[in-house]
Each structure stands twice: as structure tokens, then as C-alpha cells.
C-alpha positions as CSV (number, residue, x, y, z in Angstrom):
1,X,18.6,83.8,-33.3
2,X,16.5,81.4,-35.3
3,X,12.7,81.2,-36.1
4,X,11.5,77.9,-35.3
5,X,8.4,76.6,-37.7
6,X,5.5,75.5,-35.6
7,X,2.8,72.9,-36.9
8,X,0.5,70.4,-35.9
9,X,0.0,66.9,-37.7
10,X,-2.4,68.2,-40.2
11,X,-0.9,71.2,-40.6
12,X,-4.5,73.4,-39.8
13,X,-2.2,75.0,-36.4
14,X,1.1,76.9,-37.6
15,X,3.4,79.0,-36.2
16,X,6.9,80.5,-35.3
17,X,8.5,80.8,-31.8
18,X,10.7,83.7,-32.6
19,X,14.2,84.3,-31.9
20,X,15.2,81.1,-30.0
21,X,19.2,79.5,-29.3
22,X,20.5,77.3,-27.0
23,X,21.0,79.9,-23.8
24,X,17.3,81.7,-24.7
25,X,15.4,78.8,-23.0
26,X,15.7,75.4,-21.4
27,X,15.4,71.9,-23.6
28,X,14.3,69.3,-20.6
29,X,12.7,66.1,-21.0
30,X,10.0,65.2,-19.1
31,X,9.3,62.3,-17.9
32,X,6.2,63.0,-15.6
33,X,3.4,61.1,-15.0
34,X,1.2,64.2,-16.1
35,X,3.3,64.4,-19.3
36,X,2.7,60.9,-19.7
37,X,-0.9,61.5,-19.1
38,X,-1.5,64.2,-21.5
39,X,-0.5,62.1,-24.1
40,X,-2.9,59.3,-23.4
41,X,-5.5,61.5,-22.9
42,X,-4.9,62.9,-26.6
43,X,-4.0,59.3,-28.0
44,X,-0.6,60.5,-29.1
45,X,1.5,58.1,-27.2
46,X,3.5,56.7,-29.9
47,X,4.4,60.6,-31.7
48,X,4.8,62.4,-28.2
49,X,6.6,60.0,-25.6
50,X,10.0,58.2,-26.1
51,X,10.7,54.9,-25.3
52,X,11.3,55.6,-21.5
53,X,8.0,57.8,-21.4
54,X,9.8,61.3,-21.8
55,X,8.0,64.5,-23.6
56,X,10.9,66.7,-25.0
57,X,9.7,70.3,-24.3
58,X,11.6,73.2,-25.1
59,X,10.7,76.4,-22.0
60,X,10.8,80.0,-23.8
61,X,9.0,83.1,-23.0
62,X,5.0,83.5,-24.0
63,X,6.1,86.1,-26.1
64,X,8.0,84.3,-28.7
65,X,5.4,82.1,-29.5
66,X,3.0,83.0,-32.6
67,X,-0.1,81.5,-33.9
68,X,-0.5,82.3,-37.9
69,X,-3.5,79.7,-38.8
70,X,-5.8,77.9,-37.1
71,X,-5.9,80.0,-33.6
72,X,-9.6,78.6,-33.2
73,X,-8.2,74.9,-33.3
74,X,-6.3,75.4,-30.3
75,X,-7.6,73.6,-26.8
76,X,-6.8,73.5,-23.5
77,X,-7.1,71.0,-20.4
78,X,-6.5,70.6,-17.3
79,X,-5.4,66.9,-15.1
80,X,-6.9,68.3,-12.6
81,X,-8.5,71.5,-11.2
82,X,-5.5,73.1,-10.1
83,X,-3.0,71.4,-12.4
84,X,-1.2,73.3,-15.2
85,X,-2.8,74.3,-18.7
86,X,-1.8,71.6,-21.7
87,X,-2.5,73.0,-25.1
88,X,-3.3,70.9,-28.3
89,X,-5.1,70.8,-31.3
90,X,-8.3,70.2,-31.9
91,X,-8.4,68.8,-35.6
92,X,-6.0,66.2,-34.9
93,X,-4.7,65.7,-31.0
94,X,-1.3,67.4,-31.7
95,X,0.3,68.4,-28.0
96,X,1.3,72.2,-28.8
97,X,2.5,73.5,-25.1
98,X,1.9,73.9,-21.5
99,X,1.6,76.8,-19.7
100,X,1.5,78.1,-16.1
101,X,-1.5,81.3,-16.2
102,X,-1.4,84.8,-18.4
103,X,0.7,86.4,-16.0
104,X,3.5,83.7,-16.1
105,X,5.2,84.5,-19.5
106,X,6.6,80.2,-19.3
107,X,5.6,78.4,-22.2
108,X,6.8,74.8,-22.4
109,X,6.5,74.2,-26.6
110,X,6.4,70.3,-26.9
111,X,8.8,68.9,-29.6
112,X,5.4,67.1,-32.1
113,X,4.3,70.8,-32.5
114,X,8.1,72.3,-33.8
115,X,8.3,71.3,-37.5
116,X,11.7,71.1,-36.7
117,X,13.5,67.5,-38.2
118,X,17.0,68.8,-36.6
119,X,16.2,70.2,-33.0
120,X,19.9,69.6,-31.8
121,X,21.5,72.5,-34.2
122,X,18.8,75.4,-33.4
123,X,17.4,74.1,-30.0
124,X,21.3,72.6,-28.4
125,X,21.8,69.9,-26.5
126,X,19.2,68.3,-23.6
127,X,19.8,70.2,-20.4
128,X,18.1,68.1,-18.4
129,X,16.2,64.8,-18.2
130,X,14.0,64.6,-15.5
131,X,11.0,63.3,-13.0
132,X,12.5,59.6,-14.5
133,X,10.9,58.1,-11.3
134,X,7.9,58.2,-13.4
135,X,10.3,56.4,-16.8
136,X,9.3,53.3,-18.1
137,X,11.9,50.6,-17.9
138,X,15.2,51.6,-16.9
139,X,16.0,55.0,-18.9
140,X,19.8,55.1,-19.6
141,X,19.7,59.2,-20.5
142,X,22.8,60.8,-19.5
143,X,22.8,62.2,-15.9
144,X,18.8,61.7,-15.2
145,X,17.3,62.8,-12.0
146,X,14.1,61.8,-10.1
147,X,13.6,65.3,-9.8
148,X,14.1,68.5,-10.8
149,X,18.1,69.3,-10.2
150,X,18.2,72.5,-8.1
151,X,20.5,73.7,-11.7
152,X,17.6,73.7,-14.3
153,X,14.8,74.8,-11.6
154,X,17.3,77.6,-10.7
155,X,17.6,78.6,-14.8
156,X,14.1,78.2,-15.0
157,X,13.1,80.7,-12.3
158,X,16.0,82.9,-13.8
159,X,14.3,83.4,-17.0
160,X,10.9,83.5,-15.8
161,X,11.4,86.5,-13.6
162,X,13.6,88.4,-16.1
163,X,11.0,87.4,-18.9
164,X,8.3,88.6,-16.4
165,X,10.7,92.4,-15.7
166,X,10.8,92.3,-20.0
167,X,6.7,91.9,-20.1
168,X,7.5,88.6,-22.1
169,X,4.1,87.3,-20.4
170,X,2.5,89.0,-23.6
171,X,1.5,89.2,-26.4
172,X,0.2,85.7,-25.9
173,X,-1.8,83.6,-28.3
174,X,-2.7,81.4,-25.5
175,X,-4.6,83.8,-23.2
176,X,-6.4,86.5,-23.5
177,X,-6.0,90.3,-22.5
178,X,-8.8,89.9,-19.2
179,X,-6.1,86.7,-18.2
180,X,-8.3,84.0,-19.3
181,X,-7.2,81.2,-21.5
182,X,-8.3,81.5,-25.2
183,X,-9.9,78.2,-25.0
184,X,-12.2,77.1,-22.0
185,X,-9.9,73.9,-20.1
186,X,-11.7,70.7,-20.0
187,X,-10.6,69.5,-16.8
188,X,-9.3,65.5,-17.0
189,X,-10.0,64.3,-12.9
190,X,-12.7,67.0,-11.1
């Protein structure tokens, strides 16, 4: 199992998510107009989206994600009121993760915030390339889907529920122990 450095682009936000291969999470890309959105609303197009609009994300457990420096950098928003929590950092826009709430242990680490020049030997291959509906141009990833394939949300359920038996929902550096997140969300569209 590896330790994967986290940083963001200044370096003020680091990390490890801790023992991580292949099998212990899911490595999608996203290619949803939220995703999409996120970055805009940060201003890191160009470092977080590929050419067809996709946000590589890697889903692990809550739990395996640590904060060493710069916890008090960390932010969170919302797209809307009852949309999912993005993290980022505040001294310079990095996209760090997206979670679900405290008692969720799913955290979706995006790939700017892995310090990480090799994902494929540590993180394995793409499982999945989805919500391309949303893709700019014509994406010509191997076996995209509209959707979510009933495989990955199946995997993705899998581990969230086994994580959730383990307690895997915490320690978490992205919410507190009363459930609330660490940093108030802004909220994009009221």
C-alpha cells in the first residue's frame, strides 16, 4: 500500500492519503458539468480539466486522507444549496476533493492536489470515464458512458458501506466532530 503526497500549487496545503492501490478505491474521470463548473469557479481550467472537460478524481475513504500544513487554507463550496461539498485552497484556487457530508466516509481526491507525476503505477489504470454527455468535443476515452455504468456505481456503493461498517467516515480533516464542515461552504447558485 502506498502513501500518496498531497499538495496544492503553492505548496501552503500538504498532505498524504494513506495506504492507497488500485483495488482500495475507484480512479474515474469526471466529466460533469459541476466538475466542469468547479473549475471555472476557481479559475483552474487549464491545470484541473483535460481536453474533453474531464476532472480525474481518485474515490477513497475520509479516513485516509491527512492534512499536515495549512488546515486553515482549506475552503469549501457549494453549486448549489443541496449540491455536494468541493474543497480547495484558499491561497491559490487548487481543487483538493469533494465530499458527500461527515457521516459519508467518500472522499473524491482530485488529481491537481496528489503531488503525484506517475498516477498510473500507484493509482492503476482509469476505471471509468464518465457523465461525457457533458465532454467537450467528441472524447475518444476508451469505453466512456453518459452515465454512470451500473459497474463503478455498484463498486462505489461497495466501498462506501464497508468503509462506513470500518468507521472510515473519521478521523476527517474535512469536517468536524459536531458533523459540520471545517470550512463554512459558500454556496455558488442560492
Amino acid at each position: 500500500m502506498a502513501t500518496i503526497p498531497l499538495k496544492c500549487k503553492c505548496g501552503k496545503v500538504t498532505g498524504t492519503a494513506t495506504d492507497v492501490t488500485p483495488s482500495s478505491g475507484n480512479r474515474v474521470v469526471c466529466c460533469c458539468s459541476d466538475c466542469q463548473s468547479f473549475a471555472r469557479y476557481l479559475g483552474q481550467e487549464s491545470s484541473t480539466l483535460d481536453k474533453f472537460g474531464g476532472t480525474e478524481i481518485f474515490q477513497m475513504s475520509q479516513a485516509q486522507v491527512n492534512i499536515e500544513t495549512g488546515h486553515e487554507n482549506l475552503q469549501s463550496m457549494k453549486l448549489t444549496k443541496k449540491g455536494i461539498l468541493r474543497w480547495s485552497a484558499s491561497c491559490c484556487n487548487t481543487p483538493v476533493a469533494n465530499t458527500l457530508s461527515a457521516s459519508m466516509p467518500f472522499a473524491g481526491i482530485l488529481h491537481t492536489f496528489m503531488d503525484l507525476p506517475d498516477r498510473d503505477s500507484t493509482l492503476g489504470p482509469v476505471r471509468a470515464y464518465v457523465q461525457t454527455q457533458y465532454a467537450t468535443g467528441e472524447p475518444d476515452y476508451p469505453n466512456h458512458s453518459a452515465k454512470f455504468p451500473l459497474g463503478i456505481t455498484l463498486r462505489i456503493v461497495r466501498k462506501m458501506l464497508l468503509w462506513k461498517l470500518m468507521g472510515k467516515h473519521k478521523p476527517s480533516v474535512f469536517f468536524a466532530n459536531d458533523g459540520k464542515p471545517v470550512a463554512q461552504p459558500v454556496i455558488a447558485k442560492q
